[in-house]
C-alpha positions as CSV (number, residue, x, y, z in Angstrom):
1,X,121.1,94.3,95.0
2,X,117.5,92.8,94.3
3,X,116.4,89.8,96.3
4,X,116.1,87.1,94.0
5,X,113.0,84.8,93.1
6,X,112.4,81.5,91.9
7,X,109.0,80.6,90.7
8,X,107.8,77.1,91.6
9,X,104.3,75.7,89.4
10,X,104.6,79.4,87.7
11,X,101.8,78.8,85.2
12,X,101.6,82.0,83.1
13,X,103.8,84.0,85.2
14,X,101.6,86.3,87.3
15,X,103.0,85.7,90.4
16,X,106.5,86.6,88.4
17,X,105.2,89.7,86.8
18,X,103.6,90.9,90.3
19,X,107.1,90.0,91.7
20,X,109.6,92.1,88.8
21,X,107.2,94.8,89.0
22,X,108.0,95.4,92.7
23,X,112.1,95.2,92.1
24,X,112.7,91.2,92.6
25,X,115.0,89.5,90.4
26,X,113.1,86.1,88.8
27,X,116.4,84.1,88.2
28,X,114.0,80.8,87.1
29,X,110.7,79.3,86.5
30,X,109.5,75.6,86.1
31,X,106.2,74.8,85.0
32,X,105.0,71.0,83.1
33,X,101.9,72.4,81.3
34,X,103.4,73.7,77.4
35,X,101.0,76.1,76.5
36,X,101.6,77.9,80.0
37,X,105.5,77.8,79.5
38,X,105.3,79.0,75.8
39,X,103.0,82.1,77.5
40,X,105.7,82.2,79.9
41,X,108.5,82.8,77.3
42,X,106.7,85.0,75.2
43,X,106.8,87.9,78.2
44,X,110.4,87.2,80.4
45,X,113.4,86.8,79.6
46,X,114.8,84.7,81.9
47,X,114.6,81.2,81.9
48,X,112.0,78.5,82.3
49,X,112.1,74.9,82.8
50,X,109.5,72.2,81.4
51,X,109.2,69.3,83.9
52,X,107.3,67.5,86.5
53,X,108.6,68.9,89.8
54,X,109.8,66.5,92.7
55,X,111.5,66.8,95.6
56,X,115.0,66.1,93.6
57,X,114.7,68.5,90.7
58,X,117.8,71.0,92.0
59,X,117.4,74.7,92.1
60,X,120.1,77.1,92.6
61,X,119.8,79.2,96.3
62,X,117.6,82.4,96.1
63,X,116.1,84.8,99.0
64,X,112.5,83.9,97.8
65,X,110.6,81.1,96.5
66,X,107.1,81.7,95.5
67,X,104.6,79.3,93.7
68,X,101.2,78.1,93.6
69,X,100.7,74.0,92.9
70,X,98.1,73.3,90.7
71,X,95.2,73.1,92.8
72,X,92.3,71.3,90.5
73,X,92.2,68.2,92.9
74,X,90.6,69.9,95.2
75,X,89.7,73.3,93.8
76,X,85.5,73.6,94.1
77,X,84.9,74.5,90.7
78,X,84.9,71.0,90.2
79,X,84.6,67.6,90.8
80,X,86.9,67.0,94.1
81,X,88.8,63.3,93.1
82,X,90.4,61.8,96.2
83,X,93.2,60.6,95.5
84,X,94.2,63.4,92.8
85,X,98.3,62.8,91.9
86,X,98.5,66.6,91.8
87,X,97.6,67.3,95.6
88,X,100.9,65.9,96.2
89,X,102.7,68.7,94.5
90,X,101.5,70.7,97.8
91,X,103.9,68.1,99.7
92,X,106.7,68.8,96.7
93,X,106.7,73.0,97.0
94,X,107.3,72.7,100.9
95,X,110.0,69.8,100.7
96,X,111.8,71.9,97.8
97,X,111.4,75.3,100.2
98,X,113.0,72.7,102.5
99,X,115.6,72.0,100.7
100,X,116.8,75.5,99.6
101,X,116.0,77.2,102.8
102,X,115.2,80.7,101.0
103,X,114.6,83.5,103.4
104,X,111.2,83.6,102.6
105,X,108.7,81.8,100.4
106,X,104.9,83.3,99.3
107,X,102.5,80.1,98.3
108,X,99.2,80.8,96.6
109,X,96.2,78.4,96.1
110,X,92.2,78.1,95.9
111,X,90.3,78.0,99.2
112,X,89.2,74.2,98.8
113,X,93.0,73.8,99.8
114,X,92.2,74.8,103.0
115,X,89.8,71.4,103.8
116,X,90.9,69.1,101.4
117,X,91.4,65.9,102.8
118,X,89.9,66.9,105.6
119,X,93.0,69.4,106.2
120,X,95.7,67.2,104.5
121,X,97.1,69.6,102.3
122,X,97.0,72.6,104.7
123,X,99.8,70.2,107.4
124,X,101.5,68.8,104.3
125,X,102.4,72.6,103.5
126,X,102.7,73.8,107.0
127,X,104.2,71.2,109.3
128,X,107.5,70.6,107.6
129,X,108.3,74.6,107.0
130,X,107.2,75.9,110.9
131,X,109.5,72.3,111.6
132,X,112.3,73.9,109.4
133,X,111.7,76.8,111.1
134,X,109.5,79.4,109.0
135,X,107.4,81.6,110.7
136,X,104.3,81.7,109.1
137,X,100.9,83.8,108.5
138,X,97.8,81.7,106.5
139,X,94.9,83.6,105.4
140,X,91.6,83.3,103.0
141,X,91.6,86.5,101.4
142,X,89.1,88.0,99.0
143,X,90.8,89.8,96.0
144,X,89.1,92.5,95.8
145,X,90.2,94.1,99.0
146,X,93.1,94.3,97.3
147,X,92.0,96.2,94.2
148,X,91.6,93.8,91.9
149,X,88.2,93.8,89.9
150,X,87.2,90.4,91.0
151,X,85.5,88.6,93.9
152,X,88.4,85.5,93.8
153,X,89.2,83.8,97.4
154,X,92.3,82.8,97.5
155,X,94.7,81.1,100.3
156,X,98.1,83.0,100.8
157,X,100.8,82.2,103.1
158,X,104.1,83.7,103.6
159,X,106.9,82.6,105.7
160,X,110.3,83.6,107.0
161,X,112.9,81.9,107.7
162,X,113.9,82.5,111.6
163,X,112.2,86.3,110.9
164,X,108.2,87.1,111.6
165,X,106.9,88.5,108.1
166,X,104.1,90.8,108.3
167,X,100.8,90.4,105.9
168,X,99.7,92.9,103.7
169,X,96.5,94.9,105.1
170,X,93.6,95.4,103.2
171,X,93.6,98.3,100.6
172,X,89.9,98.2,99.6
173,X,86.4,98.0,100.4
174,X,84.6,95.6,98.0
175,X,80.9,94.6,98.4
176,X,79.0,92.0,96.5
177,X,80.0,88.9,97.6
178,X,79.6,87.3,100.8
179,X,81.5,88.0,103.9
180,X,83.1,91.1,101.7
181,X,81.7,93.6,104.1
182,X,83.5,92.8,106.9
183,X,86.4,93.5,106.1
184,X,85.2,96.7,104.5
185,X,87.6,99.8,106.3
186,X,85.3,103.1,106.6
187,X,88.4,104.9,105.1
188,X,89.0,102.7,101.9
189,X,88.5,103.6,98.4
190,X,86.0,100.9,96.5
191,X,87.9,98.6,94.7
192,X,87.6,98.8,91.0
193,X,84.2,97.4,89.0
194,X,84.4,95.1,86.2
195,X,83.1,97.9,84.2
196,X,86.0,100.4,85.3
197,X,88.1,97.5,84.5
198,X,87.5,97.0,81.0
199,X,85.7,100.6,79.9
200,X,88.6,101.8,77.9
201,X,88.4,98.8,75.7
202,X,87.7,99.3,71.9
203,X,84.2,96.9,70.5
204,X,84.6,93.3,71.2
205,X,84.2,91.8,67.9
206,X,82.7,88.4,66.5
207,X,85.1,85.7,65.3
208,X,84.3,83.6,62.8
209,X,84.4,79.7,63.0
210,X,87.9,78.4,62.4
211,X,90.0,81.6,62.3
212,X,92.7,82.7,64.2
213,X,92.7,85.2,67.1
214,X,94.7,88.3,66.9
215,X,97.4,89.0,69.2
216,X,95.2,91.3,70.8
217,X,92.8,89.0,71.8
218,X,89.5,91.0,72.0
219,X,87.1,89.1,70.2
220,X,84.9,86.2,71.1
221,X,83.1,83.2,69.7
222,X,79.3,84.0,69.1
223,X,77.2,81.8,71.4
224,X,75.2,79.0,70.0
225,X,71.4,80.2,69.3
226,X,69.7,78.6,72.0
227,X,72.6,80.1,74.6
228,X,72.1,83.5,72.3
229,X,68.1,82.7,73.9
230,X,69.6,82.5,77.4
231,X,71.8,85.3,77.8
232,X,69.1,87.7,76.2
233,X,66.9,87.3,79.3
234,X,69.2,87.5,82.0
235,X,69.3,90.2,84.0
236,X,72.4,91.4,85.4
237,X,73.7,89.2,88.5
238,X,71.2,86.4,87.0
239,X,71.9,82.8,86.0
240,X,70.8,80.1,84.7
241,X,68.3,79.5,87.7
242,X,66.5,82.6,87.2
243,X,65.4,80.9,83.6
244,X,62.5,79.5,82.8
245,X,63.5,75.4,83.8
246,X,63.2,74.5,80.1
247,X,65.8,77.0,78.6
248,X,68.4,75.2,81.4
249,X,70.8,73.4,79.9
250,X,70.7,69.7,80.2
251,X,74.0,69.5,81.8
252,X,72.9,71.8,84.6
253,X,69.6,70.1,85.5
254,X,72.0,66.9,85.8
255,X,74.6,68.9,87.8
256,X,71.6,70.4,90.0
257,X,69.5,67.3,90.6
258,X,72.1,65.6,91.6
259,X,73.4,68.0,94.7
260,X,70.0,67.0,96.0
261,X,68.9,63.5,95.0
262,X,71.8,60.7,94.0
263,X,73.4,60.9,97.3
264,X,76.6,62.2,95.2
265,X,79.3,62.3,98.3
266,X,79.9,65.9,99.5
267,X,83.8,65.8,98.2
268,X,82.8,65.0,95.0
269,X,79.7,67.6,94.2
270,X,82.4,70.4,93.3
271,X,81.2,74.0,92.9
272,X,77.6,74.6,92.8
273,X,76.2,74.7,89.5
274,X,75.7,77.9,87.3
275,X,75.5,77.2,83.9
276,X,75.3,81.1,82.2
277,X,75.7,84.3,84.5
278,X,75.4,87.6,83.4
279,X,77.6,89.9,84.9
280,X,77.1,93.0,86.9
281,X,78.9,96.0,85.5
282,X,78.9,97.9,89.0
283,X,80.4,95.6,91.2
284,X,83.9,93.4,90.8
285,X,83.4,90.4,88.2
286,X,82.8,87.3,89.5
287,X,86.4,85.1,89.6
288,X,87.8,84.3,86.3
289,X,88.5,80.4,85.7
290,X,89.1,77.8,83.3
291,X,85.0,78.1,82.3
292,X,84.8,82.0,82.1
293,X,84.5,82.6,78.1
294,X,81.5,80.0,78.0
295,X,79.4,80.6,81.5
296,X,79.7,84.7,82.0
297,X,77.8,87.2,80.0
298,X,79.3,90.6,79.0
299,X,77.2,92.9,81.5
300,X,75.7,94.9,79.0
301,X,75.9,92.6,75.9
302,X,74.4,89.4,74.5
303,X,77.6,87.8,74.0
304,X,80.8,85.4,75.9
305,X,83.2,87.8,77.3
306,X,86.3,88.0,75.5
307,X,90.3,87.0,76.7
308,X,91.7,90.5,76.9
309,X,88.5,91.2,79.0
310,X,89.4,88.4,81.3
311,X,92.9,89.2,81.3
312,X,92.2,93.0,82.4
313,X,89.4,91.3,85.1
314,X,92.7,89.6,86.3
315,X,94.9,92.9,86.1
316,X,96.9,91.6,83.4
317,X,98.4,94.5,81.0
318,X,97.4,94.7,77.5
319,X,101.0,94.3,76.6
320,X,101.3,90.4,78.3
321,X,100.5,88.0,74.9
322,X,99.0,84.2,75.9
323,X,100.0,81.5,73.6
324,X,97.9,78.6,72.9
325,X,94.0,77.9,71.5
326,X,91.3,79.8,73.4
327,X,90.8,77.5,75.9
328,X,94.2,77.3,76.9
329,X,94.4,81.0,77.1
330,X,91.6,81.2,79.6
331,X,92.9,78.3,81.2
332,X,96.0,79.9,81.9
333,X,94.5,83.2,83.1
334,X,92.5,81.6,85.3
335,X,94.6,79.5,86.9
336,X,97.4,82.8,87.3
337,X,97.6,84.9,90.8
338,X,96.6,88.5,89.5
339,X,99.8,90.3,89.0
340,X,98.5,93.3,91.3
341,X,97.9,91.3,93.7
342,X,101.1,89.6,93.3
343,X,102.9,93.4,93.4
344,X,101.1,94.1,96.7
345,X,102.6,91.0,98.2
346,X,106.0,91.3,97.2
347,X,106.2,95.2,97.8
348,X,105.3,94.3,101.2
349,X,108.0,91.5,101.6
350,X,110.3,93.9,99.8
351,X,109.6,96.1,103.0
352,X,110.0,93.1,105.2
353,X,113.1,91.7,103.9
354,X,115.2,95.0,104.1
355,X,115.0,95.4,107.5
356,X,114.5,91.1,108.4
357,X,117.3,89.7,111.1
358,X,116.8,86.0,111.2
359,X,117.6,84.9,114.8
360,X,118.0,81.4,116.2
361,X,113.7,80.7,117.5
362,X,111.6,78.3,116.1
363,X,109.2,77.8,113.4
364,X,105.5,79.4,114.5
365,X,102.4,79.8,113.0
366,X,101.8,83.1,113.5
367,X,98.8,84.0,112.1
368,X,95.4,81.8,110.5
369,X,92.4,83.2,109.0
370,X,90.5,80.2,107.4
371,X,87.4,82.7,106.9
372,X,85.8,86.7,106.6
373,X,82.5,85.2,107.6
374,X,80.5,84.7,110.3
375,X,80.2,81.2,110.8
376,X,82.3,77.8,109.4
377,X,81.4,74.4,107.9
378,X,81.6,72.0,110.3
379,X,84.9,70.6,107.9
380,X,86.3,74.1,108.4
381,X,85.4,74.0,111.8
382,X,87.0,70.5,112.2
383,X,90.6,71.3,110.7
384,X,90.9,75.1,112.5
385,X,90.2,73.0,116.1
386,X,93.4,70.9,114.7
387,X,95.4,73.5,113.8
388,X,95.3,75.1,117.3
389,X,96.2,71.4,118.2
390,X,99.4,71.8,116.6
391,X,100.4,74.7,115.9
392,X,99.6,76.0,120.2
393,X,96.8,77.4,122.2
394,X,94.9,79.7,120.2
395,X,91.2,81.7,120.0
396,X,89.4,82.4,117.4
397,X,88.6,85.7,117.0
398,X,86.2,87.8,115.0
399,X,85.9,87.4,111.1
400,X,87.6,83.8,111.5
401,X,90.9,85.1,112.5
402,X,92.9,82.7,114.6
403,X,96.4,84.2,116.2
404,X,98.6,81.9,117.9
């Protein structure tokens, strides 16, 4: 019989597809955002439920929950508002995983999760499940020692329930982005490049102002001709920095100037600015998000890149259709755990579950990996000191690895 699975804040369903690939049984989704639930329904077949999740919204039992909150009130691609309604729906997935008391649950979110709040929404997650008695491994993770074509860190944890869990190893080497090469085994294959990932694809081709995209989503808006400018002298792994200062835009010399000169308060700077990248073609893409078709370059063309390429990038198959206008496609894919990664997980809970014997102990943290660097931020510094404070006597080892 297959373990069944109930997907909490599913978005577009990558988690879910990563999930039924590996043999789980989805029995349910709930998601509030429409275009994402119509995306949903277009490619399962079982149900899902439009609503704002709370701590009373009943779900039927299951062996897993999995789900990523939407993370944007923190998330550093952005502006980081304090105070954000949804960083509370971090508190809502543990008190729901409370309530049901599956066997296991997988949570997924950016790494700015890790010190927002000063560490807020990492205790609102873990303290009431190791209470409740989940045993419990955290870890930053880069993608792309997983095999996806993209640098994205991410934060996963998995628990079980009375049961230690193991975490997936690393599958791949990856270089290009910081910190990669430390976790680079001399025995693992390269993960894939953005140009391996999309090679097979036919011509991208221009679409024309107020038509509809096809169902195969492989064309993209022409930039503007003073972004047409830009893109056509950067280099690949260039941005807009590496212009001349009067081709920036006016929004990035705003976004830039003030990092350095307003005072602008550290948790509300976001992401550092980038305006247009160009992409390299020999190394994974940089992460897909929200602002992907209008700030990345195709590596070896003057144009945006185009949805399907962004969906392949997040190891979507060509058959999964997104509903929705442009930028709620890319919205959705960007927001969406990459279903391969999503398979690696669950294959290796799969594993875990068949052989699991809950016993009477209490709830641990077993495992926390806030970083594969070197060194910390003092923030990140700050909130790993507090969770040895409460989760037991721990050392940090090498590449940020704390086991308890």
């Amino acid at each position: 019989m297959k373990p069944s699975v109930i997907d909490l804040f599913s978005g577009c369903g990558g988690l879910t597809l990563g999930f039924e690939q590996a043999g789980f049984e989805v029995i349910s989704a709930y998601d509030s955002w429409l275009p994402a639930v119509e995306t949903y329904r277009l490619n399962f077949s079982h149900p899902i439920t439009q609503c704002e999740l709370s701590p009373l919204t009943e779900l039927r039992a299951v062996d897993v929950i999995i789900g990523g909150p939407p993370c944007q009130g923190f998330s550093s691609a952005g502006l980081r508002r304090v105070g954000d309604d949804r960083n509370t729906l971090v508190s809502v997935f543990s008190q729901l995983v409370q309530m049901v008391r599956p066997k296991a649950f997988v949570f997924e979110n950016v790494e700015g999760f890790l010190t927002g709040q000063d560490g807020q929404f990492l205790f609102e997650l873990l303290g009431p499940l190791v209470e409740t008695g989940y045993r419990i491994h955290l870890r930053k993770i880069n993608a792309s020692n997983y095999g996806i074509p993209q640098h994205r860190k991410r934060v996963v944890a998995i628990g079980g329930l009375g049961w230690d869990p193991t975490f997936p190893p690393h599958t791949h080497s990856s270089l290009g982005a910081p910190g990669a090469t430390l976790l680079n085994g001399h025995k693992m294959p390269f993960s894939p490049t953005l140009s391996e990932a999309i090679a097979d694809l036919p011509p991208a081709k221009p679409r024309l102002r107020g038509s509809a995209a096809s169902e195969w989503d492989h064309e993209f808006s022409p930039f503007s001709p003073a972004d047409q400018e830009r893109a056509s002298l950067l280099q690949p792994g260039q941005r807009m920095r590496d212009l001349p200062e009067e081709l920036w835009h006016e929004s990035y010399k705003k976004r830039a100037n003030r990092r350095v000169s307003d005072g602008t308060p550290t948790e509300r700077r976001g992401g550092a600015p980038s305006g247009l990248r160009r992409l390299r073609a020999e190394e994974p893409s940089k992460a897909i998000t929200g602002g992907a078709l209008r700030e990345f370059v195709h590596p070896s063309e003057d144009r945006p890149m185009t949805i399907r390429e962004c969906a392949r990038l997040q190891t979507f198959p060509d058959t999964f259709r997104f509903a929705g206008t442009q930028a709620e496609k890319i919205q959705q894919i960007g927001n969406a755990v990459p279903p391969r990664l999503a398979r690696l997980i669950a294959e290796s809970l799969a594993r875990d579950l068949s052989g699991a014997s809950p016993r009477e102990q209490e709830g641990a943290l077993l495992s926390f990996a806030p970083t594969a660097s070197n060194g910390m931020s003092p923030i990140l510094q700050k909130v790993t000191a507090e969770v040895a404070k409460r989760f037991g006597h721990a050392e940090l080892r090498s590449q940020g690895e704390l086991w308890l």
